[in-house]
PADRENZA-316616 format. One record per residue (C-alpha): residue in one letter; x, z, y; residue number from 1. Coordinates in pm, 1 decimal. Example, Ala and Ser with C-alpha at 12.3 -4.5 7.8 and 13.67 -1.06 7.14 Angstrom:
! PADRENZA-316616
A / 1230.0 / 780.0 / -450.0 / 1
S / 1367.0 / 714.0 / -106.0 / 2
! end
This chain:
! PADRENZA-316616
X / 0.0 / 0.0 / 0.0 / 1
X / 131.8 / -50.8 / 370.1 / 2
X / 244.7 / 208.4 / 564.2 / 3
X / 50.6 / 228.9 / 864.0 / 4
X / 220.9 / 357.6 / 1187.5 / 5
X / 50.0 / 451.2 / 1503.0 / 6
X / 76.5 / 293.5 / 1853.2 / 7
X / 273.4 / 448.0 / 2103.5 / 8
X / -71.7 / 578.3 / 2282.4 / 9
X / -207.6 / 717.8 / 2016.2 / 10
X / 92.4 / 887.1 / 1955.6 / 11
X / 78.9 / 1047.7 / 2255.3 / 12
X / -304.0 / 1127.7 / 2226.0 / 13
X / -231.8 / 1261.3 / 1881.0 / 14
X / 62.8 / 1501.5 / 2045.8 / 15
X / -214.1 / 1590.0 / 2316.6 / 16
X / -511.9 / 1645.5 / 2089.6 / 17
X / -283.7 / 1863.3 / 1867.2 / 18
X / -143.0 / 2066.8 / 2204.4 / 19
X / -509.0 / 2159.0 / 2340.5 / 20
X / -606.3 / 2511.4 / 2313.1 / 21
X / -863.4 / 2577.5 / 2044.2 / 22
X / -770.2 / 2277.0 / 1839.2 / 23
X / -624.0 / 2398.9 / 1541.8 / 24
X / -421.0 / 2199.5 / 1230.2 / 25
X / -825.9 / 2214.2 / 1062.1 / 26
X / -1019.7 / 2110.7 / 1356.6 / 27
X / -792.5 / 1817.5 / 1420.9 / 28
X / -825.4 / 1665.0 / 1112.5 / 29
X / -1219.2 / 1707.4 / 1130.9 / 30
X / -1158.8 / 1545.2 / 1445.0 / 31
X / -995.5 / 1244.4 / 1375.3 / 32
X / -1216.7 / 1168.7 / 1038.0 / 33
X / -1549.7 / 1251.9 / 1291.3 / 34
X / -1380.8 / 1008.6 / 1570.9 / 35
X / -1162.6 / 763.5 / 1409.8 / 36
X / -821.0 / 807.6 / 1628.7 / 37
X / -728.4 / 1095.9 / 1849.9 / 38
X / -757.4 / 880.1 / 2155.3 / 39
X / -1138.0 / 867.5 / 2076.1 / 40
X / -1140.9 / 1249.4 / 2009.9 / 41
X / -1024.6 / 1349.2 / 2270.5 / 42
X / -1266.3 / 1080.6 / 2528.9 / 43
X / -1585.2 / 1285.9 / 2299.1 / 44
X / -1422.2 / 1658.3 / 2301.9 / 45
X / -1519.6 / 1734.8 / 2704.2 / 46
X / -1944.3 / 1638.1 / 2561.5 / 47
X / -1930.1 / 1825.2 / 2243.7 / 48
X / -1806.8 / 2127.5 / 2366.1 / 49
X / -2013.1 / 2096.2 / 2690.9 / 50
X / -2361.9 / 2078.9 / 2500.3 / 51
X / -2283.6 / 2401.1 / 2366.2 / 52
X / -2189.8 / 2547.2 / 2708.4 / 53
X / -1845.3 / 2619.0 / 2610.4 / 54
X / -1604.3 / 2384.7 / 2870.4 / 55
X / -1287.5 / 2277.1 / 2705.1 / 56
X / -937.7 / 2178.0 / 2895.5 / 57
X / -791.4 / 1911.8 / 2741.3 / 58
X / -383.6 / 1947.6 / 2741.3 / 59
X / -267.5 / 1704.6 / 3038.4 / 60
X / -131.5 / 1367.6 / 2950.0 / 61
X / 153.0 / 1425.6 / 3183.3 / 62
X / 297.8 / 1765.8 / 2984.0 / 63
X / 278.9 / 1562.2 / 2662.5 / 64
X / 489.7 / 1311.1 / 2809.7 / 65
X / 717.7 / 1538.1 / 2966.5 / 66
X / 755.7 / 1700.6 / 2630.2 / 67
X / 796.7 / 1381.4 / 2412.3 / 68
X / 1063.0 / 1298.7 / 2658.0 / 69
X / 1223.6 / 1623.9 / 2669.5 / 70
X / 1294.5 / 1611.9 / 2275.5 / 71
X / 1379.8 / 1287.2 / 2336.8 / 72
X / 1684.8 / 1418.7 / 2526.4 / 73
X / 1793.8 / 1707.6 / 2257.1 / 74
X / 1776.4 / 1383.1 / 2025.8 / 75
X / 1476.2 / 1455.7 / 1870.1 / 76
X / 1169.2 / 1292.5 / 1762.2 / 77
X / 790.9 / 1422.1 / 1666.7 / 78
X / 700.6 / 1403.0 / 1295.3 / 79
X / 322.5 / 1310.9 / 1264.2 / 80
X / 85.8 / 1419.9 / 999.2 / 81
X / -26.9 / 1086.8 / 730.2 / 82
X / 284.4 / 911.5 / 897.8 / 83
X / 689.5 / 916.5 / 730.2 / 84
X / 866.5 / 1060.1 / 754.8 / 85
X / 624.0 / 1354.5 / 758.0 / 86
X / 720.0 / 1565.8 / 494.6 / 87
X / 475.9 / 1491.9 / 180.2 / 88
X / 484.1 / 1846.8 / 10.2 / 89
X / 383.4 / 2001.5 / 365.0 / 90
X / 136.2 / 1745.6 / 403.3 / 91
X / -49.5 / 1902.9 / 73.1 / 92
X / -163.4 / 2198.9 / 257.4 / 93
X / -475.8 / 2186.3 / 450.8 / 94
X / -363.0 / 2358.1 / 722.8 / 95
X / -64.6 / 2153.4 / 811.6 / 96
X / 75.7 / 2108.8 / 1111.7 / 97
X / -22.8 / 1780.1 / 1286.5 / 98
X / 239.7 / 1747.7 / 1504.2 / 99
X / 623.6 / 1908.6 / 1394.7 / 100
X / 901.4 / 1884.7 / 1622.5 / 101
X / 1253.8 / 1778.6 / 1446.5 / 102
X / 1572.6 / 1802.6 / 1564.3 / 103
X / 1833.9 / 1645.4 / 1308.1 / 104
X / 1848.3 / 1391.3 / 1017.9 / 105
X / 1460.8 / 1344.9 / 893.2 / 106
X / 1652.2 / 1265.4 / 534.4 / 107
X / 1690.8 / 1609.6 / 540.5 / 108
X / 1359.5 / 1667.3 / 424.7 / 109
X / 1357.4 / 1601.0 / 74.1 / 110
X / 1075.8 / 1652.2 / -165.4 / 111
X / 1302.0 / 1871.7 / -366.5 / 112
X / 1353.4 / 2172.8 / -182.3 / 113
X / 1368.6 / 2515.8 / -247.2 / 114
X / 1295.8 / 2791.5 / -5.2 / 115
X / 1514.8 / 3118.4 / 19.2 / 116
X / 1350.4 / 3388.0 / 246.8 / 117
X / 1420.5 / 3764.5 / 232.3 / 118
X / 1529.0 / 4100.3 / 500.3 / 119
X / 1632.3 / 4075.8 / 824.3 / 120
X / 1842.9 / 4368.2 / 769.2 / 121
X / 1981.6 / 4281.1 / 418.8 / 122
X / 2243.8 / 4473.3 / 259.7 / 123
X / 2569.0 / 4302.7 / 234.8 / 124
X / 2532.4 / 4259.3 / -166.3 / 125
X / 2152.3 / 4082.5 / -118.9 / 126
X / 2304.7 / 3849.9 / 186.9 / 127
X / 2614.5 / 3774.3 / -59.3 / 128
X / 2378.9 / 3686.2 / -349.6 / 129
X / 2142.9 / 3456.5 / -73.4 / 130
X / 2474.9 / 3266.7 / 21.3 / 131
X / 2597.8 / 3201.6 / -336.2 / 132
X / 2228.9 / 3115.8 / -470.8 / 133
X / 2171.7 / 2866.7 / -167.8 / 134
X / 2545.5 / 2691.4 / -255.8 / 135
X / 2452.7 / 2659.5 / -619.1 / 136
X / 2106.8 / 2520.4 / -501.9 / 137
X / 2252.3 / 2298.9 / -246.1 / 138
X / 2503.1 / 2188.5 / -561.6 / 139
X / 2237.4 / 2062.9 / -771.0 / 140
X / 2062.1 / 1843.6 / -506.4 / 141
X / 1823.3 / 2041.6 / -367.4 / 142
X / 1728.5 / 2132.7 / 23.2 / 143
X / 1728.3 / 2488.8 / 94.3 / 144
X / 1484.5 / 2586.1 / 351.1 / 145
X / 1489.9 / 2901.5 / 549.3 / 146
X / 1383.6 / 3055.4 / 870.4 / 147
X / 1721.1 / 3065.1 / 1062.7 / 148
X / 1644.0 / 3487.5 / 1094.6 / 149
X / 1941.4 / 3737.3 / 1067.8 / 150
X / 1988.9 / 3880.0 / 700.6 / 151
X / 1873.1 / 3657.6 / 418.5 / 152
X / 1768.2 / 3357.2 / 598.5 / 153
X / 2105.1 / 3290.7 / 766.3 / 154
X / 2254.4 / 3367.5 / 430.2 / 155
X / 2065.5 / 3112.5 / 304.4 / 156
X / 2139.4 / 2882.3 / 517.3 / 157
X / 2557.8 / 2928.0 / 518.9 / 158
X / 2559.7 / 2863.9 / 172.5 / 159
X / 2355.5 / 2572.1 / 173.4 / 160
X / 2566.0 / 2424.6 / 425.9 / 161
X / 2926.5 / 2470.6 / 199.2 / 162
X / 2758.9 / 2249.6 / -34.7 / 163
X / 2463.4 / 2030.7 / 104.1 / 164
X / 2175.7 / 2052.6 / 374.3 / 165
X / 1929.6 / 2293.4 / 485.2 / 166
X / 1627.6 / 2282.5 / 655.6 / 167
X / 1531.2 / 2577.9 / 993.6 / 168
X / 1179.2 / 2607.3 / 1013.4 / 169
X / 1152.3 / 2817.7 / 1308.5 / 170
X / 892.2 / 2982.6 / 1557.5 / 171
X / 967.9 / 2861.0 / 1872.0 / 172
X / 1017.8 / 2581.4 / 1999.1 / 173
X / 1336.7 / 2375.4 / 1886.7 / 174
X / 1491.9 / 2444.8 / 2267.4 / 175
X / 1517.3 / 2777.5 / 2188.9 / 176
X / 1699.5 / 2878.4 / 1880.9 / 177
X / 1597.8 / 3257.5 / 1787.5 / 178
X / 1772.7 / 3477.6 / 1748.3 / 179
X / 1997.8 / 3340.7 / 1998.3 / 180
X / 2311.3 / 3437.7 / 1850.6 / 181
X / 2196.3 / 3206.0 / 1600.3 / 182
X / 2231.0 / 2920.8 / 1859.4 / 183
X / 2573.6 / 2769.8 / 1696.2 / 184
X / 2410.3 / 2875.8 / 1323.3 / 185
X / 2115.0 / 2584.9 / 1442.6 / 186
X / 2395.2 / 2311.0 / 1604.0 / 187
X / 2589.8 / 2324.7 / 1315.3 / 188
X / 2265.5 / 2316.2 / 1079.2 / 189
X / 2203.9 / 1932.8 / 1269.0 / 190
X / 2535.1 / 1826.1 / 1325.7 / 191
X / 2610.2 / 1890.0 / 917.1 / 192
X / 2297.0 / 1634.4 / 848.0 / 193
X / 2025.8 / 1950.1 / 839.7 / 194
X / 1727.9 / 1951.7 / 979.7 / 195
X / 1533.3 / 2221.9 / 1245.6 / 196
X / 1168.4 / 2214.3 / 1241.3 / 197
X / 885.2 / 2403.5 / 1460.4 / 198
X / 520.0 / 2382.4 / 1484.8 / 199
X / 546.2 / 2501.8 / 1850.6 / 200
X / 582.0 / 2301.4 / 2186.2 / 201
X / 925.1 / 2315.4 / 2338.0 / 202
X / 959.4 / 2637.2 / 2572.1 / 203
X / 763.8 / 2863.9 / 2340.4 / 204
X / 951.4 / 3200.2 / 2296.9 / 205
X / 885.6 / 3312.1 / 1971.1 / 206
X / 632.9 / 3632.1 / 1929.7 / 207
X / 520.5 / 3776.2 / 1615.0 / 208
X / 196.3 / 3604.5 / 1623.7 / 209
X / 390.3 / 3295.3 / 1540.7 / 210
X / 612.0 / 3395.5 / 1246.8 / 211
X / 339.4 / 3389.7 / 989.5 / 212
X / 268.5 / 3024.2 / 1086.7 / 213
X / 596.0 / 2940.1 / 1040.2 / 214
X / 599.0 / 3122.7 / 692.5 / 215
X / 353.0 / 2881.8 / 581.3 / 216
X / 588.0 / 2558.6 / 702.7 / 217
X / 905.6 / 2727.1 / 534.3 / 218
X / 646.1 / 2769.5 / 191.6 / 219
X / 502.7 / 2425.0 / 254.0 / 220
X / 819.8 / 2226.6 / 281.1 / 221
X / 932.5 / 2379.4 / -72.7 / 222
X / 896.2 / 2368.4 / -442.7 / 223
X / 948.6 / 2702.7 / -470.8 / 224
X / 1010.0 / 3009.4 / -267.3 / 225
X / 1277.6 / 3279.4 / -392.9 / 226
X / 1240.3 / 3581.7 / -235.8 / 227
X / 1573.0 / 3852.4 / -140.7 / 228
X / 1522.9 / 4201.8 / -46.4 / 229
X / 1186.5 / 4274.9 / 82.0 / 230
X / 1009.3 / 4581.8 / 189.8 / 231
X / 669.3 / 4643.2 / 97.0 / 232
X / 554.8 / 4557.9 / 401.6 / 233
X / 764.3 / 4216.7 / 518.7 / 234
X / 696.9 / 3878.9 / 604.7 / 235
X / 865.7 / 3768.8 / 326.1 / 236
X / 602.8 / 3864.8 / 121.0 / 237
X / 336.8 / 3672.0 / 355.7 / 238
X / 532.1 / 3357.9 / 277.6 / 239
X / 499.2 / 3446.3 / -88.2 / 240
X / 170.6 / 3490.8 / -40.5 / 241
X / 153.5 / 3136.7 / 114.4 / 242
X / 387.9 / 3003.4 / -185.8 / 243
X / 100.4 / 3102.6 / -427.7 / 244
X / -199.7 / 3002.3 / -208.1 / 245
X / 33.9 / 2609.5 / -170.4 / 246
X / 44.4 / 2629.5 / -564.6 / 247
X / 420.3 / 2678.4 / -554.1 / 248
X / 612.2 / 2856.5 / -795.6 / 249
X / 734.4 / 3223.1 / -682.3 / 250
X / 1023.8 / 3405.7 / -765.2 / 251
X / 1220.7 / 3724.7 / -668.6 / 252
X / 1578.9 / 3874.2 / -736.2 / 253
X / 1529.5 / 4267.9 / -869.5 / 254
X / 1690.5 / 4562.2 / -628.3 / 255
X / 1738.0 / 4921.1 / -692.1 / 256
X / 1435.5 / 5056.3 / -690.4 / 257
X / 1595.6 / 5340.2 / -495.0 / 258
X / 1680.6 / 5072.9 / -199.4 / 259
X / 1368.6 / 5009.9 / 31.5 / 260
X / 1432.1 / 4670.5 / 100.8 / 261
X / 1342.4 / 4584.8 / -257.1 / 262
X / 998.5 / 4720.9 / -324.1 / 263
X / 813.8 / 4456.4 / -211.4 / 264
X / 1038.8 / 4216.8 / -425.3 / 265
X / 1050.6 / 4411.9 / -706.7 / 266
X / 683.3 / 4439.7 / -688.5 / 267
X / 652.4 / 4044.3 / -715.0 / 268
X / 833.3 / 4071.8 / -1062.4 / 269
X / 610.1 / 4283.0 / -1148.1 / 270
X / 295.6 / 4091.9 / -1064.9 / 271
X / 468.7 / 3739.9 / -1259.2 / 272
X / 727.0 / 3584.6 / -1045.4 / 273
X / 1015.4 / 3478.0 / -1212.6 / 274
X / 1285.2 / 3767.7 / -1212.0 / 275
X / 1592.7 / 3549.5 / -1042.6 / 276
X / 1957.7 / 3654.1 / -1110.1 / 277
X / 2053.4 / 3273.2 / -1047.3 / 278
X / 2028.7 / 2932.9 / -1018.7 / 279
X / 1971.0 / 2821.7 / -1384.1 / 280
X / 1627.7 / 3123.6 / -1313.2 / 281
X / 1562.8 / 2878.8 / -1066.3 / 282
X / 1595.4 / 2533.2 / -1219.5 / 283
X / 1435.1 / 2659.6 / -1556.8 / 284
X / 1120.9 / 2658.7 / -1380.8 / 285
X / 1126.1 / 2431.2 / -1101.1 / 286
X / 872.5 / 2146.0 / -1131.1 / 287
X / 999.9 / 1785.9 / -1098.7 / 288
X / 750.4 / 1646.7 / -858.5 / 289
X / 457.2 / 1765.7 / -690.2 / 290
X / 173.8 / 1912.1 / -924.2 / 291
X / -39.1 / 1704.7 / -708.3 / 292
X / -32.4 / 1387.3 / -512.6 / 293
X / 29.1 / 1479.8 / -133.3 / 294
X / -368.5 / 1473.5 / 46.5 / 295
X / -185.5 / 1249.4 / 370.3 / 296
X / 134.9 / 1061.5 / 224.9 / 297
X / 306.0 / 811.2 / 385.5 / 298
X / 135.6 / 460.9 / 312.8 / 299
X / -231.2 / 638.3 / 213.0 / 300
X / -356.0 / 557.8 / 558.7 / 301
X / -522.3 / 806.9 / 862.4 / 302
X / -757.0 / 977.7 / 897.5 / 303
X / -806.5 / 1153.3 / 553.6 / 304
X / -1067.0 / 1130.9 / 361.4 / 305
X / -1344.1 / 1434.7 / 472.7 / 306
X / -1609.3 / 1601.5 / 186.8 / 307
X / -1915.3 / 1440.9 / 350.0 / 308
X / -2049.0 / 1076.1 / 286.0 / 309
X / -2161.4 / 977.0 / 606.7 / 310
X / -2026.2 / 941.4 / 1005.7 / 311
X / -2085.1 / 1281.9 / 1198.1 / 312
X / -2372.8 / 1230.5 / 1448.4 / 313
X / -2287.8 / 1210.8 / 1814.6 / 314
X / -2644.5 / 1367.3 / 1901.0 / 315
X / -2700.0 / 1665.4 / 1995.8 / 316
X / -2908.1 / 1885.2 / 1693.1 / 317
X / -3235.8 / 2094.7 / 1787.3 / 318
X / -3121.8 / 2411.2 / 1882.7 / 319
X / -3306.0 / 2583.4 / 1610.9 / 320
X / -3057.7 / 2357.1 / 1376.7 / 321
X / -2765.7 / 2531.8 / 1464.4 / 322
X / -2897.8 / 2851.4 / 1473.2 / 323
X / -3045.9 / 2824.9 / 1129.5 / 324
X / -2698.4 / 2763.0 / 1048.2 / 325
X / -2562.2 / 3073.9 / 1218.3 / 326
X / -2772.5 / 3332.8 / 1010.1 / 327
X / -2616.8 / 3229.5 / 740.9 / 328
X / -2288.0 / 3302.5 / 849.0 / 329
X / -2077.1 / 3644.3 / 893.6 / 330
X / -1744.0 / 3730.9 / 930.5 / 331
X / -1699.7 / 3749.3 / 560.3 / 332
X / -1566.1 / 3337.6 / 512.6 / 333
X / -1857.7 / 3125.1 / 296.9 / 334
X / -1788.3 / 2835.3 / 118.1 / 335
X / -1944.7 / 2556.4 / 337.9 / 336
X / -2102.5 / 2376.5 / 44.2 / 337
X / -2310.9 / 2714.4 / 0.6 / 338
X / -2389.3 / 2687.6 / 432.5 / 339
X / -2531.2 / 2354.9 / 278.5 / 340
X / -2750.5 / 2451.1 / 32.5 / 341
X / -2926.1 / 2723.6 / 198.7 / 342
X / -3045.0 / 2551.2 / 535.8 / 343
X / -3242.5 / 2252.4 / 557.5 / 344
X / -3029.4 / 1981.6 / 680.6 / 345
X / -2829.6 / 1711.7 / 587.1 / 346
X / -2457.1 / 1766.4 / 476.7 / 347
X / -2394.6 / 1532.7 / 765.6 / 348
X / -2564.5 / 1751.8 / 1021.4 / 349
X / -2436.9 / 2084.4 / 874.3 / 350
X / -2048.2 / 1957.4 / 949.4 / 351
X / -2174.3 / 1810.5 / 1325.3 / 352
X / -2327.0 / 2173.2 / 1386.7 / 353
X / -1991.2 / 2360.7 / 1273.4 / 354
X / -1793.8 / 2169.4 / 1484.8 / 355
X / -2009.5 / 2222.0 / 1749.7 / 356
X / -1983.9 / 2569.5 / 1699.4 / 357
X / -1618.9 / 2593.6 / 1621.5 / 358
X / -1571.6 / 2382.6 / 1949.8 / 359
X / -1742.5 / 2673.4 / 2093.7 / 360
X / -1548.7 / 3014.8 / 1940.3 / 361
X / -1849.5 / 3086.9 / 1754.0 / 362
X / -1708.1 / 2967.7 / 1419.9 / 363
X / -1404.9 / 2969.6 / 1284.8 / 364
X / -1279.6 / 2698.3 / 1004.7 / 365
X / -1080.7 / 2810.7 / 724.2 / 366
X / -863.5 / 2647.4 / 465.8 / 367
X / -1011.9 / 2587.5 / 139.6 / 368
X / -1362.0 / 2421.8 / 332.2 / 369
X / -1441.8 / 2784.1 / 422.7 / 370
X / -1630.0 / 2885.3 / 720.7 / 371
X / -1686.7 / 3235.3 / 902.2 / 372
X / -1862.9 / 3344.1 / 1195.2 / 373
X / -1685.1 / 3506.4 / 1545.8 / 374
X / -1821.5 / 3786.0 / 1713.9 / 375
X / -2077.8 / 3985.7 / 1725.2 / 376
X / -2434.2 / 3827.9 / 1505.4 / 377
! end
């Protein structure tokens, strides 16, 4: 099949449409399948929020400009969702990003990758271990991803680097490496053929709201995640929690159980990952290729394919339409297929009413074709 590639405005409408506020990785791809292209989205987004009183700012097409041509400058280039050389195990996940930043070789990003995550403040034995495992990795031919943190994840990536590549996924944006002393850690990552990756527009200072979205990139990107030192109460056990949602395979090194930095790992062995001493752990259960062909690979066309049979109307619905559908909803997350067999309505009007409402903060979209309601009922 032909690869399809966008034009250079709907590029830019795609980088926009993906930068407004409210407009999340789930939203935009209801978006595009409901409109077609982002340039059309984003001409019908001012309407459909409006009719449910909720006035929307669109992200200026100057700032998106500025920013293309900003990255442009650091030598970097915008990786779009459904387009190569988007990364095709990412592009799985339903919630992936539409728009990555990349600065560095886009080769980088191989489909066999393995992700190494674990403490910030590792001891000196579980950073040693990281190092050697990510060189043994990096030996065999796989990427080793990380998240350019201190402890593990710079580990990680030191050792990947003596032997191979290794991909940063990182919080910020790519302009500001974090934590800075890990500034020359991030050059040297690109100059050596790596690649550094973020979700977030250049500028953004990285806060801890952000670091669990990046988990999810650093989980995405890999075929498994291997997980170093980490407390009960870590984000390296939200990206193994990620690694299991993505259907990768999990698996943690064991710690003295008298060492609080390797509860929470040891705790992962105990629930079924794959107890790791080294890389032949690793390889022994490392699947060859996806389990799963990627939802938006390169060549397979934009925008994907959506669960309902028929174009969203533009039309308003009755008001009593979309409230029917909010009684059904609460802040537990339904399955939307249930939404649609309780109320009256067609599964084409059910999906116009929840964007609608998610348009509006009243609804929020989950992965999985979930839906729960925001604020009070």
């Amino acid at each position: 099949m032909k690869e399809m590639t966008c034009a250079p405005a709907e590029t830019l409408a795609r980088l926009r449409l993906a930068r407004t506020e409210g407009i999340g990785p789930l939203t935009f791809r209801r978006l595009l399948a409901r409109h077609g292209s982002a340039a059309a989205a984003l001409d019908a987004l001012p309407r459909l929020a409006a009719r449910r009183g909720a006035p929307f700012a669109l992200h200026p097409e100057a700032e998106a400009r500025r920013e293309a041509e900003a990255l442009a400058r650091l030598g970097g280039r915008f990786l779009h969702l459904g387009e190569p050389p988007y990364p095709a195990l990412l592009a799985m996940q339903e919630d992936a990003p539409p728009v990555l930043a990349l600065l560095g070789d886009p080769a980088a990003l191989s489909p066999r990758a393995v992700a190494l995550v674990g403490a910030r403040n590792a001891s000196a034995a579980g950073r040693r271990l990281a190092e050697e495992l990510a060189a043994a990795l990096a030996r065999e031919g796989l990427a080793v991803v990380s998240g350019l943190a201190r402890g593990v994840d710079a580990a990680a990536h030191l050792g990947a680097l003596r032997e191979g590549r290794t991909i940063a996924c990182v919080a910020g944006g790519v302009d500001l490496p974090y934590p800075p002393e890990h500034a020359g850690l991030q050059a040297r990552i690109i100059a050596e053929g790596g690649a550094v990756l973020a979700e977030a527009p250049l500028g953004t200072a990285p806060l801890a709201r952000h670091f669990p979205r990046r988990n999810r990139i650093v989980a995405g990107l890999a075929l498994g995640v291997v997980v170093v030192e980490a407390a009960l109460r870590s984000g390296s056990l939200i990206t193994a929690r990620l690694a299991l949602e993505a259907g990768r395979e999990l698996f943690a090194v064991p710690g003295s159980p008298l060492d609080p930095r390797c509860r929470g790992s040891n705790d992962l062995i105990r629930q079924g990952a794959h107890l790791t001493e080294g890389v032949e752990d690793v390889l022994a259960h490392l699947p060859e290729a996806p389990r799963e062909a990627p939802l938006f690979a390169p060549g397979r066309g934009w925008p994907p394919p959506e669960p309902v049979a028929a174009p969203l109307p533009d039309s308003p619905e009755p008001l009593g339409a979309a409230e029917q559908v909010l009684e059904l909803l609460g802040p537990t997350p339904i399955a939307v297929d249930e939404v649609m067999r309780r109320c009256h309505l067609s599964p084409s009007a059910v999906q116009a009413i929840l964007l609608d409402l998610e348009l509006a903060g009243r609804v929020e979209m989950l992965p999985g074709n979930r839906v729960a309601r925001l604020g009070p009922a």
